[in-house]
N, CA, C and O atoms as CSV, one atom per row, in Angstrom:
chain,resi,resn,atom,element,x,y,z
A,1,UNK,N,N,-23.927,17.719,24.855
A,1,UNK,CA,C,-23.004,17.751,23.738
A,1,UNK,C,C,-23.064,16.413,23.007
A,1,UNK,O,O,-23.009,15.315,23.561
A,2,UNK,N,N,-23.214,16.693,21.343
A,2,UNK,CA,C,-23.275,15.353,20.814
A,2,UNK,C,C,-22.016,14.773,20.562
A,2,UNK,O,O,-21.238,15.710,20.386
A,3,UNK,N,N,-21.463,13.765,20.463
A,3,UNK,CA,C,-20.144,13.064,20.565
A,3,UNK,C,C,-20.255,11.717,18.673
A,3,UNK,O,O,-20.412,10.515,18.459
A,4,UNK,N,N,-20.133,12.470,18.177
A,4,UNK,CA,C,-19.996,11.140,17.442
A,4,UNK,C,C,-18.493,10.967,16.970
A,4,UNK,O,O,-17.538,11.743,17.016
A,5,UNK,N,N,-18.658,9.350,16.384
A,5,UNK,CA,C,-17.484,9.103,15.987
A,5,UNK,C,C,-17.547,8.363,14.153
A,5,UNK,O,O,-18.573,8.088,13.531
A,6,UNK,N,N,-16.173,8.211,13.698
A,6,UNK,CA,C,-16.144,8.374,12.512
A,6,UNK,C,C,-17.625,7.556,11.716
A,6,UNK,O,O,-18.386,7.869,10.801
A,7,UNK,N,N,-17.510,6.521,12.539
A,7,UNK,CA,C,-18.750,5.209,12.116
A,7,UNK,C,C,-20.201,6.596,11.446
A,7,UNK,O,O,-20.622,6.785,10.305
A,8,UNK,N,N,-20.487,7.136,12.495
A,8,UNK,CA,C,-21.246,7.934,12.223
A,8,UNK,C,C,-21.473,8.963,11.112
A,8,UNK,O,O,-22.394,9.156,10.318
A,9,UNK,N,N,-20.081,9.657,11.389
A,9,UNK,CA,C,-20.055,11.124,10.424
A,9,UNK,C,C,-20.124,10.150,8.558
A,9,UNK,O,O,-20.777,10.679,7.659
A,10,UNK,N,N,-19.455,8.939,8.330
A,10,UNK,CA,C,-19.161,8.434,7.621
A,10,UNK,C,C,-21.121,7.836,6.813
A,10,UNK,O,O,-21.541,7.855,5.656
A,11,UNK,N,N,-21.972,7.269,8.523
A,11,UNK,CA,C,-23.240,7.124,7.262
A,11,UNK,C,C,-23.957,8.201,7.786
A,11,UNK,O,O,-25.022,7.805,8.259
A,12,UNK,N,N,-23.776,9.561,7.903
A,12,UNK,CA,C,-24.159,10.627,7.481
A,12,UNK,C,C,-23.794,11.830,5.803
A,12,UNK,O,O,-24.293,12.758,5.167
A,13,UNK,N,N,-22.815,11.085,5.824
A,13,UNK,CA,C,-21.902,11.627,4.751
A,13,UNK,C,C,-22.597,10.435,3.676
A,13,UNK,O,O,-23.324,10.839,2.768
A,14,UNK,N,N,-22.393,9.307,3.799
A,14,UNK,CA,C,-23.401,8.297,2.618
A,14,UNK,C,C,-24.617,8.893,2.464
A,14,UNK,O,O,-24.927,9.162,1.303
A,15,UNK,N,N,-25.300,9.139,3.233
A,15,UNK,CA,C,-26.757,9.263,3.235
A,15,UNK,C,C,-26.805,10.900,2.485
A,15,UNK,O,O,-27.451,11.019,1.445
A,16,UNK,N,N,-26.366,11.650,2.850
A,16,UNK,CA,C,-26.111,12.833,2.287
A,16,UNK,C,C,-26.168,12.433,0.726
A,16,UNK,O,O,-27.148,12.322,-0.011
A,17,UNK,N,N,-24.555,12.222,0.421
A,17,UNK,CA,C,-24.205,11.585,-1.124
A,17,UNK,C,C,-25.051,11.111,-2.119
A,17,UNK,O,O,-25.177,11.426,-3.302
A,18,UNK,N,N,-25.775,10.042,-1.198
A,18,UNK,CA,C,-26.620,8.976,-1.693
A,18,UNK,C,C,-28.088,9.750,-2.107
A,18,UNK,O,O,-28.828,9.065,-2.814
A,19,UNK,N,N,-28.555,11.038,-1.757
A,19,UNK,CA,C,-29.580,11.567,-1.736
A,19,UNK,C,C,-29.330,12.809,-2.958
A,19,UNK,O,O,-30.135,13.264,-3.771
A,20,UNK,N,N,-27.826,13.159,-2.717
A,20,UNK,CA,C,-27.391,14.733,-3.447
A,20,UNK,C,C,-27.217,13.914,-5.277
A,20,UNK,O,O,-27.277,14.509,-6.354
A,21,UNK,N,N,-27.013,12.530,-5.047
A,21,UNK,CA,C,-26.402,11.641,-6.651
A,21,UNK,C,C,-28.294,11.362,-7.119
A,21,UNK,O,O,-28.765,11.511,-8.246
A,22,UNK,N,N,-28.894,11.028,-6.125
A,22,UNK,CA,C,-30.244,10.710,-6.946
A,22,UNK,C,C,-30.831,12.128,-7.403
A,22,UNK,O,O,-31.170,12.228,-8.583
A,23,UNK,N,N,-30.972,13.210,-6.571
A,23,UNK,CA,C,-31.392,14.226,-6.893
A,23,UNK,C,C,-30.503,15.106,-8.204
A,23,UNK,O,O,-31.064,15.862,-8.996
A,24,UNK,N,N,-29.162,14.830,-8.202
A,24,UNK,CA,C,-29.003,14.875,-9.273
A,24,UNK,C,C,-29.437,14.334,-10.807
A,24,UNK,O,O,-29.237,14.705,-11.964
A,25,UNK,N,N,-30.024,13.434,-10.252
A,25,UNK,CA,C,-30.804,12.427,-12.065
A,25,UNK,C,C,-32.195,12.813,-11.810
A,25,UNK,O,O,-32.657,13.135,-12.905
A,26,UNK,N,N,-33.048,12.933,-10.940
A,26,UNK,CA,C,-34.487,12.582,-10.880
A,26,UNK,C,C,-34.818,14.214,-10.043
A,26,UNK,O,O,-36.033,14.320,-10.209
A,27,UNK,N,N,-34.484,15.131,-9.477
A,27,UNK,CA,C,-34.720,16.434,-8.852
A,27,UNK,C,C,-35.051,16.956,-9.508
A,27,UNK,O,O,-34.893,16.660,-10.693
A,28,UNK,N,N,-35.728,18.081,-9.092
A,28,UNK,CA,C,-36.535,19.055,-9.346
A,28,UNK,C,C,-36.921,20.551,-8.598
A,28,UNK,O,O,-38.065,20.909,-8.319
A,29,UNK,N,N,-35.881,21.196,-8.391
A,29,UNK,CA,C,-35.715,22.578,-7.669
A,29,UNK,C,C,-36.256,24.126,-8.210
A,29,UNK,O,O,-35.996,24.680,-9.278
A,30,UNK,N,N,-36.805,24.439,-7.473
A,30,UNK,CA,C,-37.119,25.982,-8.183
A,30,UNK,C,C,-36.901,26.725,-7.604
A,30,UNK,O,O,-37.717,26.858,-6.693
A,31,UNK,N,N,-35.495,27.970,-7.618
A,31,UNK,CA,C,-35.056,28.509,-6.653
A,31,UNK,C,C,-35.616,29.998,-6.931
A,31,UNK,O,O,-35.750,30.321,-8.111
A,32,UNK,N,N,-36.014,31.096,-5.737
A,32,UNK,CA,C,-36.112,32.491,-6.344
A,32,UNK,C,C,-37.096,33.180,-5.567
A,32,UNK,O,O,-37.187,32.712,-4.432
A,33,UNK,N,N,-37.729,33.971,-5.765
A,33,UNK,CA,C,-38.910,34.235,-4.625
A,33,UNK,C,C,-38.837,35.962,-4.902
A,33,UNK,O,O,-37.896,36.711,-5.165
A,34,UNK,N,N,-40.490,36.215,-4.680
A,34,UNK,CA,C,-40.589,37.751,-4.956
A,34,UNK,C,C,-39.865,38.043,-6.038
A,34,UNK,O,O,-39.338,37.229,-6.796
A,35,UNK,N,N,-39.838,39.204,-6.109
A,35,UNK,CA,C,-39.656,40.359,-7.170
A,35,UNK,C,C,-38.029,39.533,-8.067
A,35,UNK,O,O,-37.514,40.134,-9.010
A,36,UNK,N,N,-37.623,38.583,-7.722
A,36,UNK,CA,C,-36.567,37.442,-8.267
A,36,UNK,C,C,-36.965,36.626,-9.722
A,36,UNK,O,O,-37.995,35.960,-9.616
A,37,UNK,N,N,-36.531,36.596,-10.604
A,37,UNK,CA,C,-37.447,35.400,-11.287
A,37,UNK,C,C,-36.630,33.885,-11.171
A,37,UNK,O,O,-35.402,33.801,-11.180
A,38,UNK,N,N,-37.493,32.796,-11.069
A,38,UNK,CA,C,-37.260,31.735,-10.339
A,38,UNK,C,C,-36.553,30.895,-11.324
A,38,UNK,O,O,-37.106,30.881,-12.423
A,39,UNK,N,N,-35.419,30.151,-11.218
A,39,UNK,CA,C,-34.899,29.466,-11.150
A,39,UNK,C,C,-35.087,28.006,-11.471
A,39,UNK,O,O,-35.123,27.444,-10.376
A,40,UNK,N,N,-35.250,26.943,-12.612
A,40,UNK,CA,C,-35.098,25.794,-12.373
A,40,UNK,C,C,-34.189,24.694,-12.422
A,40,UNK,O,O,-33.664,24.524,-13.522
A,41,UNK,N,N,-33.853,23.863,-11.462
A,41,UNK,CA,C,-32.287,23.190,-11.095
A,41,UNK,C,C,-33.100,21.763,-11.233
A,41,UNK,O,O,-33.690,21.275,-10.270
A,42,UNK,N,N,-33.058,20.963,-12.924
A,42,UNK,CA,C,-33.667,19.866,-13.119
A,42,UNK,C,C,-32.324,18.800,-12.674
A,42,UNK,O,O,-31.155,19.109,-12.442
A,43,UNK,N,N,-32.922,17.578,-12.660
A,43,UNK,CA,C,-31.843,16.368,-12.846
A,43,UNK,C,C,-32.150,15.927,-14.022
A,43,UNK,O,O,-33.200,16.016,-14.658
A,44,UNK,N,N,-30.575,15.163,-14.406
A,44,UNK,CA,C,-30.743,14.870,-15.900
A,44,UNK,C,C,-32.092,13.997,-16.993
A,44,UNK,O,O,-32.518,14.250,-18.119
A,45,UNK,N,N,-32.367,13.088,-16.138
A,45,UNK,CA,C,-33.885,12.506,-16.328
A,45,UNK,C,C,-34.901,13.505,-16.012
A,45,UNK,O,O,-35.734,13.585,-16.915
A,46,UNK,N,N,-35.073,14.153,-15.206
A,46,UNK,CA,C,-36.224,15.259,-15.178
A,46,UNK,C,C,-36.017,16.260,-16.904
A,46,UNK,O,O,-36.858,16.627,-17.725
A,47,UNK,N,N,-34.838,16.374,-16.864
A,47,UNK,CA,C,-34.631,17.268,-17.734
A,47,UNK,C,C,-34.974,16.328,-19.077
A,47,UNK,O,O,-35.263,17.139,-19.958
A,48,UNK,N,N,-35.026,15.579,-19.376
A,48,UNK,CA,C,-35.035,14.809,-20.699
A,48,UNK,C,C,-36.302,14.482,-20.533
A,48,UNK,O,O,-36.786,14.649,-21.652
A,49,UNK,N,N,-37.519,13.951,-19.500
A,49,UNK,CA,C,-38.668,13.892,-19.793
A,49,UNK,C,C,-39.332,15.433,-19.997
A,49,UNK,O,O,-40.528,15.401,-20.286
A,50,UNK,N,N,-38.822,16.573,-19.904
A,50,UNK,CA,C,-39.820,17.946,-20.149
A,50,UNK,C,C,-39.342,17.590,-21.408
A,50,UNK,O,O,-40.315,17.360,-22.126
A,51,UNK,N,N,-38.081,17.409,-22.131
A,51,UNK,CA,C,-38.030,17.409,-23.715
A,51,UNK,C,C,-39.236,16.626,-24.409
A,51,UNK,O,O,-39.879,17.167,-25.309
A,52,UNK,N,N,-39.487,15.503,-24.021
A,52,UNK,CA,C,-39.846,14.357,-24.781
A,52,UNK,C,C,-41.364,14.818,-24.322
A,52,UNK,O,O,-42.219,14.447,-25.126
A,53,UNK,N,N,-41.861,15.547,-23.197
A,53,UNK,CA,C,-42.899,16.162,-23.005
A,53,UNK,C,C,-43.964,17.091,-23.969
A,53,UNK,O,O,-45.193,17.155,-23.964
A,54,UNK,N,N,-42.713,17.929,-24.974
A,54,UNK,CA,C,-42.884,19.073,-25.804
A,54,UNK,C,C,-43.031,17.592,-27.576
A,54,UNK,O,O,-43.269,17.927,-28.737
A,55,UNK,N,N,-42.846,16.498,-27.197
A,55,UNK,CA,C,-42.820,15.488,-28.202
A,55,UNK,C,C,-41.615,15.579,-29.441
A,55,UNK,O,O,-41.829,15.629,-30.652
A,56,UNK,N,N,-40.342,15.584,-28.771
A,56,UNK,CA,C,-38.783,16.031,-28.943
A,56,UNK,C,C,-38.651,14.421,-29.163
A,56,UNK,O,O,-39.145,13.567,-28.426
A,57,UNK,N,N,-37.921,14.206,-30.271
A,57,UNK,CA,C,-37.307,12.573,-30.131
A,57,UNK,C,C,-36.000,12.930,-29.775
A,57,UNK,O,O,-35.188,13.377,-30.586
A,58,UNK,N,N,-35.722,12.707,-28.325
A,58,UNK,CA,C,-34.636,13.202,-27.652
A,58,UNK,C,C,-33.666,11.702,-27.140
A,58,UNK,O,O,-34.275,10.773,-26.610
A,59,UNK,N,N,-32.606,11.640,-27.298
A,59,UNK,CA,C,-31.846,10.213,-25.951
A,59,UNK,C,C,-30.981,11.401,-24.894
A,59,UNK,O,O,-30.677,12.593,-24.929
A,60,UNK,N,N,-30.864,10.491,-24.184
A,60,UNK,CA,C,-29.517,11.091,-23.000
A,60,UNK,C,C,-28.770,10.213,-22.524
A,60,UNK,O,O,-28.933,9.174,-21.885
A,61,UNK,N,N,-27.373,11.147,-23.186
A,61,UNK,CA,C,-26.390,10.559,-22.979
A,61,UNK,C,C,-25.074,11.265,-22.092
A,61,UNK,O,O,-24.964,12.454,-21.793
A,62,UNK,N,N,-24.154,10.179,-21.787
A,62,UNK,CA,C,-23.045,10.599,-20.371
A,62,UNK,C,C,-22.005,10.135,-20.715
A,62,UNK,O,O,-21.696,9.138,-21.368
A,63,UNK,N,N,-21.358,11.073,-20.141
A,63,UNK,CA,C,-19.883,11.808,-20.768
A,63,UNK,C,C,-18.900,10.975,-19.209
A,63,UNK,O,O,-19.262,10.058,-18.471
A,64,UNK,N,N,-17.697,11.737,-19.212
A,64,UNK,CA,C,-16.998,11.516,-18.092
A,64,UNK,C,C,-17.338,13.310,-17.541
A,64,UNK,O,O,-16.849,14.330,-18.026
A,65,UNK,N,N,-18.507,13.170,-16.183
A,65,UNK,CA,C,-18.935,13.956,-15.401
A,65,UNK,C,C,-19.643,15.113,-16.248
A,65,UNK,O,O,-19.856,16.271,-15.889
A,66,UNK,N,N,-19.955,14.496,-17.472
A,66,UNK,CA,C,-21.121,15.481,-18.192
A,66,UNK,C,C,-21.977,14.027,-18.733
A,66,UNK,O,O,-21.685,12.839,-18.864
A,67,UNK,N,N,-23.408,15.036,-18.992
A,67,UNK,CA,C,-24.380,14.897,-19.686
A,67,UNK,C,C,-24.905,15.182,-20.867
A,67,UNK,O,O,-24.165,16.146,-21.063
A,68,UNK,N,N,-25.689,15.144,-22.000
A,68,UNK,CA,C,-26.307,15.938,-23.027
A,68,UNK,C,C,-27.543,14.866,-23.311
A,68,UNK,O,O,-27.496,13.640,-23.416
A,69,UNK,N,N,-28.478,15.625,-23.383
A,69,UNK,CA,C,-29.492,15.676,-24.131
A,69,UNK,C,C,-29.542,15.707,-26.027
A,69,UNK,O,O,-29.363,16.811,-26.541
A,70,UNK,N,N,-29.694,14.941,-26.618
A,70,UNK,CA,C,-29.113,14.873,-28.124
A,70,UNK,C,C,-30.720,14.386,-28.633
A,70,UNK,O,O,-31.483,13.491,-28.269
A,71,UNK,N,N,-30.813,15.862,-30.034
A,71,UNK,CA,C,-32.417,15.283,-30.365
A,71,UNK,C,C,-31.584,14.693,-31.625
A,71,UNK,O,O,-30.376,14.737,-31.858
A,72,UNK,N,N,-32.595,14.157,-32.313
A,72,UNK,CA,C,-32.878,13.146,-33.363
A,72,UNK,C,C,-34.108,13.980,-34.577
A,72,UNK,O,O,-35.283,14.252,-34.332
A,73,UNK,N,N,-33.503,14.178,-35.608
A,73,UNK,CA,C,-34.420,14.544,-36.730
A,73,UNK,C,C,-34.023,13.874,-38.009
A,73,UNK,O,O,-32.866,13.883,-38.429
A,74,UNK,N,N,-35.110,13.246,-38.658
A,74,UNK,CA,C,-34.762,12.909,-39.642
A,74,UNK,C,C,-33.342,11.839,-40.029
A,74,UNK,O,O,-32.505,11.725,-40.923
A,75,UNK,N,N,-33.669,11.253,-38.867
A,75,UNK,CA,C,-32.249,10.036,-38.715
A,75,UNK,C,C,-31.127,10.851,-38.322
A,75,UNK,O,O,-30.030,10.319,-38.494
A,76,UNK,N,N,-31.133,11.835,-37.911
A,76,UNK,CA,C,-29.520,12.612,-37.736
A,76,UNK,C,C,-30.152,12.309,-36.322
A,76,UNK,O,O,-31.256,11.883,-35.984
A,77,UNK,N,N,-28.913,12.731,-35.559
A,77,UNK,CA,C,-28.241,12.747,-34.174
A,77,UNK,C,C,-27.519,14.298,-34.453
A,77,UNK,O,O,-26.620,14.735,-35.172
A,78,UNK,N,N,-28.526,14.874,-33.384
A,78,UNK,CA,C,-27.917,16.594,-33.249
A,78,UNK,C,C,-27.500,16.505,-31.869
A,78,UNK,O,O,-28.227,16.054,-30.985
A,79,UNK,N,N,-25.892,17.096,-31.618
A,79,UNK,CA,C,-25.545,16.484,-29.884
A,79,UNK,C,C,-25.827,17.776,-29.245
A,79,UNK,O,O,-25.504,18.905,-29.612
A,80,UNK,N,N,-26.709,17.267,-27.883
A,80,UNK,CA,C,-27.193,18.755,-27.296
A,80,UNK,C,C,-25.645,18.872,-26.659
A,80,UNK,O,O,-24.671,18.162,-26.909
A,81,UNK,N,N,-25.776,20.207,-25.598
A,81,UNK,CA,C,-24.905,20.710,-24.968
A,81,UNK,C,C,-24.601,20.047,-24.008
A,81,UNK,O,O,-25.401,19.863,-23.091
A,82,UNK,N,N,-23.224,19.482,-24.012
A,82,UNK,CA,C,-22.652,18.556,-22.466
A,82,UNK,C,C,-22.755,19.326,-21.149
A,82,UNK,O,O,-22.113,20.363,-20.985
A,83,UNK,N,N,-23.397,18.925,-20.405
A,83,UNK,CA,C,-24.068,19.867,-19.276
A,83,UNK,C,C,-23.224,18.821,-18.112
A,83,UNK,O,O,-23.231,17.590,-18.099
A,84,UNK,N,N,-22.560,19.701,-17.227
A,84,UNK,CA,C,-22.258,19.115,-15.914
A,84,UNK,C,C,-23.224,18.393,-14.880
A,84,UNK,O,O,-24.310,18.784,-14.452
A,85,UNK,N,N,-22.241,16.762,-14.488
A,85,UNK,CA,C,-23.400,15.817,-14.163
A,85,UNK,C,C,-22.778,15.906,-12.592
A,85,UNK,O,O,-21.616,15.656,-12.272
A,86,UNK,N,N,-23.657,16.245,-11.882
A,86,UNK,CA,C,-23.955,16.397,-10.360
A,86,UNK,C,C,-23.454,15.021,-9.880
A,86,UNK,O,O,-22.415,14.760,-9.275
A,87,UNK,N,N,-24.753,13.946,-10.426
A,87,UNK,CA,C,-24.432,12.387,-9.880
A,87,UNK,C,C,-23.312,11.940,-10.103
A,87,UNK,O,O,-23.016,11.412,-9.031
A,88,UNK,N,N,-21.907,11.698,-11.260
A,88,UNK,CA,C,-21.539,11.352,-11.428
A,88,UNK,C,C,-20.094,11.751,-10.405
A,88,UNK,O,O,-19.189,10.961,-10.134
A,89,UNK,N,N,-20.213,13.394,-9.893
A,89,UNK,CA,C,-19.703,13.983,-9.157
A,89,UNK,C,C,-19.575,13.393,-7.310
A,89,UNK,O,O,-18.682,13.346,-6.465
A,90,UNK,N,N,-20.567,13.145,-7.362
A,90,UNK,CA,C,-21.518,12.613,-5.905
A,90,UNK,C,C,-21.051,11.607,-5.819
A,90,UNK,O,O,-20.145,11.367,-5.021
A,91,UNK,N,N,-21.550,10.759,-6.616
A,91,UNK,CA,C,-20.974,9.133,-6.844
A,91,UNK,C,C,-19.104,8.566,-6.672
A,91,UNK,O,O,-18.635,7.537,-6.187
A,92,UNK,N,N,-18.413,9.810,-7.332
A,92,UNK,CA,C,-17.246,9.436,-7.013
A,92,UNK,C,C,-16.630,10.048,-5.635
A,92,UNK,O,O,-15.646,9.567,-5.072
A,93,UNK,N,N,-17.220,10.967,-5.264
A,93,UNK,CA,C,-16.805,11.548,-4.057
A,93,UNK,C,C,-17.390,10.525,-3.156
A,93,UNK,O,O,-16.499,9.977,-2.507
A,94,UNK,N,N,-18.679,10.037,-2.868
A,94,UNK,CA,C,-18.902,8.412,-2.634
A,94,UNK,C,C,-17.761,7.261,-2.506
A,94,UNK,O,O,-17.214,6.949,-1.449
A,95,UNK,N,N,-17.506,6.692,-3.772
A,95,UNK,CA,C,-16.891,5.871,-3.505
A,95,UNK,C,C,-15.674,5.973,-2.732
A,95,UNK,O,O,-15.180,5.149,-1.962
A,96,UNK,N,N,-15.149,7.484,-3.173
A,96,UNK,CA,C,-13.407,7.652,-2.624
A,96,UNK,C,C,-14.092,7.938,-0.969
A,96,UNK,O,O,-13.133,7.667,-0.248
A,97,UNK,N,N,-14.813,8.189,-0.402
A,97,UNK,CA,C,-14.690,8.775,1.160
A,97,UNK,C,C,-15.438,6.694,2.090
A,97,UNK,O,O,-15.452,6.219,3.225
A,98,UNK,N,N,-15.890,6.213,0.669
A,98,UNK,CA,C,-16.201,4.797,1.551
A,98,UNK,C,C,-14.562,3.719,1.412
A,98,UNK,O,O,-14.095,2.967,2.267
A,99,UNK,N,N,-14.022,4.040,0.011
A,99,UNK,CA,C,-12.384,3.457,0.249
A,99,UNK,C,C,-11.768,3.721,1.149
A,99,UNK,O,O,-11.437,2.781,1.873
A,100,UNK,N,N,-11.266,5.316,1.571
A,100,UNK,CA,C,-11.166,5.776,3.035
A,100,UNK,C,C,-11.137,5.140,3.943
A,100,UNK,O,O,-10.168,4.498,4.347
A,101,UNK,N,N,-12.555,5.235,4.578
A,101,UNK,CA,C,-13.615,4.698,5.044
A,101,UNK,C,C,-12.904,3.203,5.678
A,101,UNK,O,O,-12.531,2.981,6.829
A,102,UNK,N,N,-12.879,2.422,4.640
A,102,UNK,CA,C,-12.702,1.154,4.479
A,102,UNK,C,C,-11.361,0.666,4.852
A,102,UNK,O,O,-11.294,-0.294,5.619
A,103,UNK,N,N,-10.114,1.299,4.329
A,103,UNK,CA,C,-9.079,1.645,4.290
A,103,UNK,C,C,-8.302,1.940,6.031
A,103,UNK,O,O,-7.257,1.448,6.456
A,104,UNK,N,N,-9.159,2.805,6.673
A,104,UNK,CA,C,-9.141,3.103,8.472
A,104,UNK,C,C,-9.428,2.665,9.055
A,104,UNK,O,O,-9.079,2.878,10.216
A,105,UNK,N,N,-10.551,1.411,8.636
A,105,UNK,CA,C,-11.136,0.217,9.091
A,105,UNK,C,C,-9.998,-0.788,9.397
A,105,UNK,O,O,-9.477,-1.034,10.485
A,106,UNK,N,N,-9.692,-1.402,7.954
A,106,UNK,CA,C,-8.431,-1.839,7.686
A,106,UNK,C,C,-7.497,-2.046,8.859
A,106,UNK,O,O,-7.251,-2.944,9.665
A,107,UNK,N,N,-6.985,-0.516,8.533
A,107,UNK,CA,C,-5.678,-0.355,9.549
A,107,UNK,C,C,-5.719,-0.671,10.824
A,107,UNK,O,O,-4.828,-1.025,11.597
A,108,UNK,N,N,-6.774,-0.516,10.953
A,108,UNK,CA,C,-7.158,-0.368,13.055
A,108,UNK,C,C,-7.406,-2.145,13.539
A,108,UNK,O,O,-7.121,-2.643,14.628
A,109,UNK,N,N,-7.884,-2.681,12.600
A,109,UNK,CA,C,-8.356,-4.112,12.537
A,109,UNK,C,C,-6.719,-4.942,12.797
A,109,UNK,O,O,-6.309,-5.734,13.644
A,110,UNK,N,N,-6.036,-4.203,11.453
A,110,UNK,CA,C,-4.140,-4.744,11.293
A,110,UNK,C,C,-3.583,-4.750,12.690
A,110,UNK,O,O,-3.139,-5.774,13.209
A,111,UNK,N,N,-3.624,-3.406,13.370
A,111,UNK,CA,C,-3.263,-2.826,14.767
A,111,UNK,C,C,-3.310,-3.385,15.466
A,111,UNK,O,O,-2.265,-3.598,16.082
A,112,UNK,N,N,-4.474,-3.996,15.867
A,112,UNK,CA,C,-4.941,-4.322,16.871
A,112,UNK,C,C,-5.112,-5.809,16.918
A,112,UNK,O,O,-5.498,-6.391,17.931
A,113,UNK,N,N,-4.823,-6.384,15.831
A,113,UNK,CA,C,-4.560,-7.963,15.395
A,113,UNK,C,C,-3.029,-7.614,15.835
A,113,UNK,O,O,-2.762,-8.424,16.722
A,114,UNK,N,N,-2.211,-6.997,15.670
A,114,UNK,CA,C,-0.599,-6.902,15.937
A,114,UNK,C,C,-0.140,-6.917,17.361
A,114,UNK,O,O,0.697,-7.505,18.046
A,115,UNK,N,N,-1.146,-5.925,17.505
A,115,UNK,CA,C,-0.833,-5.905,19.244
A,115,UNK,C,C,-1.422,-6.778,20.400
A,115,UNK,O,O,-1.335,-6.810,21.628
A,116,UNK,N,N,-2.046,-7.450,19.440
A,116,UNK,CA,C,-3.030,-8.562,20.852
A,116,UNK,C,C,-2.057,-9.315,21.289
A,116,UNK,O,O,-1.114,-9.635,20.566
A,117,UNK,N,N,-2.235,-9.863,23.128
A,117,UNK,CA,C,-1.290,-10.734,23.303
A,117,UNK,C,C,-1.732,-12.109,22.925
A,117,UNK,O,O,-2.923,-12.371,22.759
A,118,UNK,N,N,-0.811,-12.959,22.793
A,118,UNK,CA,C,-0.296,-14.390,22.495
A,118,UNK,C,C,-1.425,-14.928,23.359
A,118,UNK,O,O,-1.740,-14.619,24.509
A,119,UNK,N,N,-2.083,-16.025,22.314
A,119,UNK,CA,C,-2.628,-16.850,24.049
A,119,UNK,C,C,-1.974,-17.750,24.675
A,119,UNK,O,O,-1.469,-18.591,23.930
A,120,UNK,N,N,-1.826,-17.862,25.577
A,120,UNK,CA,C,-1.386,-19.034,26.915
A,120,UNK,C,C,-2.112,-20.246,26.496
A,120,UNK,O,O,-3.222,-19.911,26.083
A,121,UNK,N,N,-1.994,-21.087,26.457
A,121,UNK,CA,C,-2.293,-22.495,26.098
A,121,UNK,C,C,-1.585,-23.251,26.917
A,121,UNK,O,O,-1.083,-24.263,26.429
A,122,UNK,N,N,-1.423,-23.035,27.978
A,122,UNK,CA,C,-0.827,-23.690,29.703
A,122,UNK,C,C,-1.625,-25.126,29.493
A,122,UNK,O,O,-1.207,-26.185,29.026
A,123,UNK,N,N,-2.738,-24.823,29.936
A,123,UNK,CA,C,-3.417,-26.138,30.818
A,123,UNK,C,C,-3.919,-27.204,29.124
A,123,UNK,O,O,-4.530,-28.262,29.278
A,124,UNK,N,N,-3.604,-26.785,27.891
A,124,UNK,CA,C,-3.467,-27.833,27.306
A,124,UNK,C,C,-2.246,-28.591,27.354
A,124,UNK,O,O,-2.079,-29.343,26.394
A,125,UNK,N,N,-1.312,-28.577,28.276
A,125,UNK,CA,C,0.159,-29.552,28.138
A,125,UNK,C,C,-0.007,-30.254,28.702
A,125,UNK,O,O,0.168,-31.394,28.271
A,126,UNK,N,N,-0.474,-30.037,30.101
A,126,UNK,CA,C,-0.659,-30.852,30.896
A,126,UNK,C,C,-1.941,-32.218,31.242
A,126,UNK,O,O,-1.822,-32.939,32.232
């Protein structure tokens, strides 16, 4: 039986995060199979280099937990569609479970600084 403790579940849960926030910007998924038609689940940079691929004068830009892709013609700024941002999602669920994290650290450190006994300092009097 495996036994872990929070230390653990905590950089399993980073490492997770930390992998699900990059693959959100830079991934590249194709879900589907057989007689299905397949599926592609880009990250926001994947998705903006196939634009600029097709020779799109495209930027990308970020919202609070969205994205868009916005082309450029003729000096205008056309705003693509604000598309839900994975990383930005990841990233804050990140920071709030390492405050936590940090936070239980904290407390146990407070605790246990509270409850230590006093030292004896006897044989310096004498």
């Amino acid at each position: 039986m495996i036994v872990m403790d929070r230390t653990d579940i905590l950089l399993y849960c980073n490492a997770f995060l930390i992998f699900a926030a990059w693959f959100g910007m830079w991934g590249n998924l194709w879900v589907g199979h057989g007689s299905f038609s397949r599926a592609e689940f880009r990250g926001a940079y994947t998705e903006l280099q196939e634009h600029k691929k097709h020779e799109y004068d495209v930027d990308l830009s970020f919202g609070l937990l969205t994205y868009s892709i916005d082309y450029w013609h003729d000096e205008v700024r056309t705003q693509g569609l604000p598309t839900f941002c994975w990383t930005q999602l990841f990233l804050s669920v990140l920071v709030a479970i390492d405050i936590l994290g940090l936070t239980f650290f904290l407390k146990e450190r407070v605790r246990a600084w509270s409850n230590a006994k006093p030292l004896h300092l006897e044989f310096l009097r004498s």
